[in-house]
N, C-alpha and C positions, 0 to 999 in steps of 0.2 A: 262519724263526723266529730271531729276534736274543735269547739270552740273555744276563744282565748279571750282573756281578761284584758280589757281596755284600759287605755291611760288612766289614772285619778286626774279630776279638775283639779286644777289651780286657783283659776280667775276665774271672774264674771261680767262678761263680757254683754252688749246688748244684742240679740237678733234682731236681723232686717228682715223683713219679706221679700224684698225686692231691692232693686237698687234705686228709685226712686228715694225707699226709705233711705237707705245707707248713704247716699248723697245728700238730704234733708238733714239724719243727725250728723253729719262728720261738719258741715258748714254750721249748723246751730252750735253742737261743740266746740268746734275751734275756729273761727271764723276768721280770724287775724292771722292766724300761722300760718305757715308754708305747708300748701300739697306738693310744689314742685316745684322744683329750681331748676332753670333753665338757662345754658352759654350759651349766648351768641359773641358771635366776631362780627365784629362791623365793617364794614370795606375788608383792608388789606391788613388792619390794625390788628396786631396780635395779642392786645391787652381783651380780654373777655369781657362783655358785658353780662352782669346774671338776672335774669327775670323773677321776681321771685311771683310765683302765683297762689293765693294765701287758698283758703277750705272754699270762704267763700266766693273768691273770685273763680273758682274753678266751677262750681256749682250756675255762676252765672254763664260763664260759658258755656256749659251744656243746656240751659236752658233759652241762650238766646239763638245756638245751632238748630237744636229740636225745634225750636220754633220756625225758623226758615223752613227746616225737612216738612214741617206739618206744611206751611204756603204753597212749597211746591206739591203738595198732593201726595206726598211721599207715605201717606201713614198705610200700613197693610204693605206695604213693599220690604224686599227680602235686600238687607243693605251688605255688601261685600265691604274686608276696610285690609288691605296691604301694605306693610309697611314698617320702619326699624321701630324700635322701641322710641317713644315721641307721647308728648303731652297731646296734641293732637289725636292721636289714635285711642288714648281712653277719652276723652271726649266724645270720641265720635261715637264710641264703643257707647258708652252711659247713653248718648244722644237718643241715638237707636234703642237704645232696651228703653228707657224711661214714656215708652208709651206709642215709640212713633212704626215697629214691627219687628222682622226676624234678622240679628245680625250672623256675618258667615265671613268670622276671623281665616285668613288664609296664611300656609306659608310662604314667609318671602323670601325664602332660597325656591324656591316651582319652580322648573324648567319652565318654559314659556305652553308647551304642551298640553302640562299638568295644570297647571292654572286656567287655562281654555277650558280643560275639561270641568276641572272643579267648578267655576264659574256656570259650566250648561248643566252639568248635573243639581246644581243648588238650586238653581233657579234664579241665581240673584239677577234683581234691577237695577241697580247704584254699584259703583266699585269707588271706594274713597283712597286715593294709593297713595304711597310718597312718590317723588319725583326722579328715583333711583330707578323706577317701573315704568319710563317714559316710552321705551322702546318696544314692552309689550302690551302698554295700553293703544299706539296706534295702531298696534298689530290685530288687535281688539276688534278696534273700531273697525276697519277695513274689512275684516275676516264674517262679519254678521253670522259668526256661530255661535255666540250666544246671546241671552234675552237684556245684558244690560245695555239699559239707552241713556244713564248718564255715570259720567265720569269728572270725580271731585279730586283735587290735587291737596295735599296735606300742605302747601304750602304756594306760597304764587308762581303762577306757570303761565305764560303765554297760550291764550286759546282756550284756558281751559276754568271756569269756577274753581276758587277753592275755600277752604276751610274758613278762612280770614274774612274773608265776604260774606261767606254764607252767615257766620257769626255775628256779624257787622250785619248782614239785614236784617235778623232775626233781633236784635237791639232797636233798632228803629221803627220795629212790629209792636215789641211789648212794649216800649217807649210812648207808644200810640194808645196803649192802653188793651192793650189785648194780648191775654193770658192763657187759651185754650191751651198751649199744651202742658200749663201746669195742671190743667186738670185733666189730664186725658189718662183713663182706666191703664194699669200695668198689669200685664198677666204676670202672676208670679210663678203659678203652680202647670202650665202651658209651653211647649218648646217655641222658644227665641232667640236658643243659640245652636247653631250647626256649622259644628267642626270636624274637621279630616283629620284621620290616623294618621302619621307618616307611612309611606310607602308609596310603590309606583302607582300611576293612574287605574291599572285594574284591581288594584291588593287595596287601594286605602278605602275608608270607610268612612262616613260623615254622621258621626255621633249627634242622638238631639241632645239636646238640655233644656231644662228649665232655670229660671233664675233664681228659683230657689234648691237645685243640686245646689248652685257656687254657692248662697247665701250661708246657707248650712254647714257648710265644707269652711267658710271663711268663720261662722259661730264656732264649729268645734276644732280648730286651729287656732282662734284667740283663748278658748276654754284653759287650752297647756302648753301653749309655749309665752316665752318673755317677751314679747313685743310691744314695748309703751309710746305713748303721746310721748313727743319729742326727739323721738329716735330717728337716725336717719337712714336711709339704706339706698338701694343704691342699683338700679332695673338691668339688672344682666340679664335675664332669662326673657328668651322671645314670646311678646303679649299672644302672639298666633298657639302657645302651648299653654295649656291648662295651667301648670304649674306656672310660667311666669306671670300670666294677667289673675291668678286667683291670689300669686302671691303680693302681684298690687296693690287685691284688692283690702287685703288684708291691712299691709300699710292704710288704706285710705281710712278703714273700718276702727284702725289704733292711733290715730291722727301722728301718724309718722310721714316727716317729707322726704320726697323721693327725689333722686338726683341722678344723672344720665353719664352714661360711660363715653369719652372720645371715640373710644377704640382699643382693641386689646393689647395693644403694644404702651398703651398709655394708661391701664387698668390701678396699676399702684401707686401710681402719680394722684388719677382721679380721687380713690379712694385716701389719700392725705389731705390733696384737695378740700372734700367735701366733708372731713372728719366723719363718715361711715359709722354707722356702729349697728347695725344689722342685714342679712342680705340675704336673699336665695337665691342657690347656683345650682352646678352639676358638681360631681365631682372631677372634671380638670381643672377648674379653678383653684379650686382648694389645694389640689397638685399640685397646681403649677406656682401658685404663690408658696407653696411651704417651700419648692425647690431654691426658688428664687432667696428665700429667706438664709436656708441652710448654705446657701452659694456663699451669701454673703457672710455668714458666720464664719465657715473653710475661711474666705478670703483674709480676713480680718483675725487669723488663729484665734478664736474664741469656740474650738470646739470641747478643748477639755472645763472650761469653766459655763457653758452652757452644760454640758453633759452632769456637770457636778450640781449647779443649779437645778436641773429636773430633780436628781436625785435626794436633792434635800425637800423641793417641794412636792415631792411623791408623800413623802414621808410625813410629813407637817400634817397634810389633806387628809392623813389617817386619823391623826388628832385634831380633826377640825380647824387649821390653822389654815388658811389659803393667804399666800404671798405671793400668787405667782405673777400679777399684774405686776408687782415692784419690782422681783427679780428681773422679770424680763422685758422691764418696760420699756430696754434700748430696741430689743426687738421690735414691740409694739407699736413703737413709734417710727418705725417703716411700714406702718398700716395706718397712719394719722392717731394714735396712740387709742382711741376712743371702741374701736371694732373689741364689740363684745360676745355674739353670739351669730352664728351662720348655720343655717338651714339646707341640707344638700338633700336632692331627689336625682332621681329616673337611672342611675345604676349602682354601684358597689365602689365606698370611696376607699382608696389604698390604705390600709388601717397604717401605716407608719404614717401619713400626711397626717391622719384623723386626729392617732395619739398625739401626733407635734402640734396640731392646733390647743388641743384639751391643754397639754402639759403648758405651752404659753399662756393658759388663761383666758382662750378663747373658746365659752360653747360651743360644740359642732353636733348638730343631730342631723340623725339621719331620716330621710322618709320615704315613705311609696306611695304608690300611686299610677292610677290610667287616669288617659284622657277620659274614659266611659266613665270615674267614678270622680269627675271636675274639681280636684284629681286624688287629694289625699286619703288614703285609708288607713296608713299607720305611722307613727313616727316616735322618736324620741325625746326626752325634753331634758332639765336640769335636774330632773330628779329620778327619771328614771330613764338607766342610757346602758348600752352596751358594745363594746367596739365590734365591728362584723356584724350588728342585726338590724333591723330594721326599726327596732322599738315596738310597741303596742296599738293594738287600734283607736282610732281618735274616739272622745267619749262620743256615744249615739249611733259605734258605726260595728257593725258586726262582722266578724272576722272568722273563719274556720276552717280544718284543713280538711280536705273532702277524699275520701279512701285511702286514708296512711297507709303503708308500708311498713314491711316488719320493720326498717329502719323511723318509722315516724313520716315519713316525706311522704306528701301528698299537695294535690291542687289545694291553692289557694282560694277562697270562696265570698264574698263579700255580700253583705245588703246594706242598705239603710236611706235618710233623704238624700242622700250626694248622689246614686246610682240614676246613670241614662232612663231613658224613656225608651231606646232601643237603636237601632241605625236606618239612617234615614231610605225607604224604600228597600229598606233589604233585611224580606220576614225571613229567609232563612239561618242569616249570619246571628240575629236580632235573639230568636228562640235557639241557637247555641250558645250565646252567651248570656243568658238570661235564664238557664233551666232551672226552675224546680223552686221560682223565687229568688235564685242569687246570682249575681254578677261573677263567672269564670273566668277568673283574671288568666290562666292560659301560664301562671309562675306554678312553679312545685315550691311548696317549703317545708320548715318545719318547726315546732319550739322547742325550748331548752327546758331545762328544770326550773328556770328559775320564769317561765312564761312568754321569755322575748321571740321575735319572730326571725329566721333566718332565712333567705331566698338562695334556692340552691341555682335556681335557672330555668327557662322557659321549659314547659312541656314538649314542645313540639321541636327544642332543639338536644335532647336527652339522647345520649348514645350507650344502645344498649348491646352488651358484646353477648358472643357467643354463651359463658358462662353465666350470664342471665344478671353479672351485672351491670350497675347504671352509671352513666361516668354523667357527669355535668361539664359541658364544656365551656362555661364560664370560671369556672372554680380553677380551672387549670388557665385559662385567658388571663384570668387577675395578676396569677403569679408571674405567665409571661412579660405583659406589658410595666413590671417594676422594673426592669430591665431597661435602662437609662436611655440605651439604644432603639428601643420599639418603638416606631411610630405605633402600631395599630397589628391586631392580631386576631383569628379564627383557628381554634380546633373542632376536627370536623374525625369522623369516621371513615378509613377506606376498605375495602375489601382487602386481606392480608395475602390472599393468594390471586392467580387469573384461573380461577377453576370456576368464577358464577355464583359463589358463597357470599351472597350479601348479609350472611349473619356474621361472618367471621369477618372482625373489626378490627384494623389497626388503627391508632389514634396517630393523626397527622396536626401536624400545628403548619400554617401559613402565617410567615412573618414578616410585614414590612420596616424594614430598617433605616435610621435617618445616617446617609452617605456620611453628610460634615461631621456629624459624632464619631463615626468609625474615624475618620480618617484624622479630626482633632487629638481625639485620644489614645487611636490604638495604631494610629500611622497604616491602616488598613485602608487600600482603594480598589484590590480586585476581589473577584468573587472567590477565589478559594482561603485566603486568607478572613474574609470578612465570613464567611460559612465555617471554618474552625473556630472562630471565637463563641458565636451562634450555638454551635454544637456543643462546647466546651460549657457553657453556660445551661442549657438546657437538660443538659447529664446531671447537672449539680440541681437541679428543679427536679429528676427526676428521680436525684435520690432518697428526697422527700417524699416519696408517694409508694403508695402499695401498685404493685406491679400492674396491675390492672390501668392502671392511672396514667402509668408514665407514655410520654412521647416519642413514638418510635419513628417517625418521618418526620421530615422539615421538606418548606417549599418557601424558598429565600429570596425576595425580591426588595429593589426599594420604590417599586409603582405603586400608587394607591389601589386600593379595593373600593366594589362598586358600594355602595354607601347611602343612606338614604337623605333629607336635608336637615334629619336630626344628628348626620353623621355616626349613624348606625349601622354597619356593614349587612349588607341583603345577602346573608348565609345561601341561600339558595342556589341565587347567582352567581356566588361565588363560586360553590359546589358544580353548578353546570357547567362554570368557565373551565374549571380545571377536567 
């Protein structure tokens, strides 16, 4: 077992035990500043209204909710909360853990199905939804297949309680002089938070947690990256996934206010808008804005004085000179000029976007992480980075690669305070990923010379040919979907002959292609033309690789693949459909 050397601290950040505390000091801290800025549109009027909700008026709204929750008898009840990213939903979020029982974040892309499910399996009492969820909360109701019996709207709904009221009663409680739920005991070290893997209703899993995995996880994330009081950032990532509500939490922990996206068609607006200057995403974000960037460089012929610019400030940064925010601060300022540093999780961001962000003078690190370990276990920071890796494990958190390979590549292995308590009613999944004392993240990786971590790709999707060796079919997925054209893409192993030789593997790639690009660019609209180009492209990918590597089938459609609602393709399914 090869263990690996963790980030160096930076800062000194305060631990919370709980979120009780981390609510307590962010409101004694900064009590006047913005936790959250909030548009509303008023009637028809298209001029925005902004709510500004400072540390401590946020803190008072959780505790005038919480108080309500405790009136109605809600304490020891299991609270469900569904819904888009909203001040309201960490509210509710904090409301529930600060003393009142077990919350059960769901996601809100569920087929209607999955969410029944999830909901009987949890056990939950309460569902607090937004009102995008109106058609499967009466579905809910009607259906009495599961145990919740009340149902709270995030915002006013006919027929129904919601957030604003219960808020509103719970002020005219304490108002009256009565305070129990500021004192009511917080389990810190006790599960009170159960969350679902993505995946279908029989594949996902319902992680427990304690409020001190996040708290811990949010301590050694503020330890090494730059996140300061005053910053602004800006809630892409859905609260229902580890990474986005940890990376909230984070903001609330560094007295940074948080600012809400329209929508993705309105993403570089918002972010001018709101002058941004830190964020956590995935990586098609970061994609998808460098493309958008580089579009408009082409447009505007400013590629050969951009390309010249990099090149001088490559060179500077060797000699400690950083100009790159002046050089390309025209750039910059199609990001509200102020975006200084972005944090990307959950897969492998396309190292030209990565480099383009860096070389403009914007930090970009990268990180990992499972739901089971809430969620970071390693990442990169300003001081120590590498394009393609993952970075180092967070201080406190232990990282190791568990039976390398003569090439070094082995499982991934994790311990420390952030790691599950185990999956909820299910002792056998629980004791496989939990053997031996460590968390089996289920990734192979490996390190370099210089200590950084690289993930080559999941275990259980590793293709292993005839000649014993190992192909990774994410490694060869990266390269395909740079291809301007891919929507979305899986390489999978098939049998090379029909003789029943399930060891002898030919590597197949499944590619979904975006029609209007063909046909903008390449005047391509039927399928053999639009498969010669495919082909032509995928030769030239595969004369990059050692034989073993390269792509000897295609399978060409422009329909989507079945997908999970993190929009993760279900290999499985996939594999069964064809």
């Amino acid at each position: 077992m090869k263990q690996i050397k963790p980030l160096k601290q930076i800062y000194s950040p305060v631990f919370h035990r709980d979120f009780r505390e981390l609510l307590d000091y962010s409101a004694a801290a900064w009590p006047e500043d913005d936790a959250f800025i909030v548009k509303h549109n008023q009637g028809r009027s298209k001029d925005p209204v902004y709510e500004h909700i400072s540390y401590y008026g946020f803190r008072q709204r959780v505790n005038h909710l919480g108080t309500a929750m405790l009136s109605r008898g809600w304490q020891g009840k299991r609270i469900a909360i569904i819904g888009k990213n909203r001040v309201e939903w960490v509210e509710s979020y904090f409301a529930v853990l600060c003393g009142i029982g077990i919350c059960i974040p769901l996601d809100k892309g569920l087929p209607y199905e999955e969410l029944e499910s999830s909901l009987a399996r949890s056990r939950a009492d309460v569902l607090i939804f937004d009102p995008a969820h109106l058609d499967g909360v009466k579905k809910l109701m009607k259906s009495g297949t599961t145990m919740v019996s009340h149902f709270i709207s995030m915002e006013p709904l006919e027929g129904f309680t919601d957030v604003a009221s219960l808020r509103e009663e719970g002020r005219t409680i304490m108002g009256q002089g009565n305070s129990d739920y500021l004192s009511l005991p917080v389990d810190a070290e006790g599960v009170t938070i159960l969350l679902f893997t993505s995946g279908t209703t029989s594949m996902s899993k319902a992680v427990m947690l304690s409020q001190q995995n996040i708290t811990s996880n949010i301590y050694a994330i503020q330890k090494v990256e730059d996140i300061r009081h005053g910053d602004v950032s800006m809630a892409f990532l859905p609260y229902h996934h580890t990474f986005g509500s940890t990376g909230q939490f984070v903001m609330l922990a560094a007295g940074a206010t948080t600012t809400f996206c329209d929508g993705l068609k309105y993403l570089q607006n918002n972010i001018v808008e709101y002058k941004v200057t830190v964020f956590f995403c995935v990586p098609l974000l970061i994609e998808s804005i460098y493309k958008k960037i580089m579009a408009t460089v082409k447009k505007r012929g400013m590629e050969k004085k951009v390309a010249l610019g990099i090149k001088m400030t490559r060179f500077l940064l060797k000699l400690g000179i950083d100009i790159r925010r002046k050089v390309f601060k025209e750039i910059l300022d199609q990001l509200g000029g102020e975006i200084r540093f972005v944090i990307s999780g959950a897969s492998a961001i396309d190292p030209e976007a990565l480099q383009g962000f860096m070389d403009f003078g914007i930090m970009t690190a990268q990180g990992y992480g499972l739901t089971e370990s809430s969620p970071v276990l390693a990442a990169e920071n300003c001081n120590e980075h590498k394009i393609g890796s993952i970075g180092r494990p967070l201080p406190g958190i232990e990282l190791a690669i568990d039976n390398p390979d003569a090439d070094g590549v082995g499982e991934l292995i994790a311990r420390g305070p952030n790691i599950m308590a185990g999956y909820y009613e299910n002792e056998e999944d629980t004791a496989s990923a939990l053997a031996d004392g460590w968390l089996h993240t289920g990734d192979l990786a490996y390190t370099d010379e210089d200590g950084y971590v690289f993930i080559c790709g999941r275990k259980k999707n590793v293709i292993v040919l005839k000649n014993g060796k190992n192909v990774y079919p994410e490694e060869i997925e990266l390269l395909i979907s740079n291809l301007p054209y891919v929507e979305e893409n899986f390489v999978f192993g098939q049998p090379r002959h029909n003789d029943g030789d399930v060891n002898d593997l030919a590597l197949c790639a499944k590619i979904v292609y975006k029609p209007d690009y063909m046909k903008e660019n390449f005047g391509a609209e039927n399928a053999e033309q639009i498969e010669k180009i495919i082909r032509s492209d995928i030769d030239k990918i595969n004369e990059t690789m050692p034989t073993y590597k390269q792509v000897l089938r295609l399978i060409i459609t422009d329909e989507p693949m079945i997908k999970t609602t993190t929009g993760k393709v279900k290999r499985f399914e996939e594999v069964k459909k064809l």
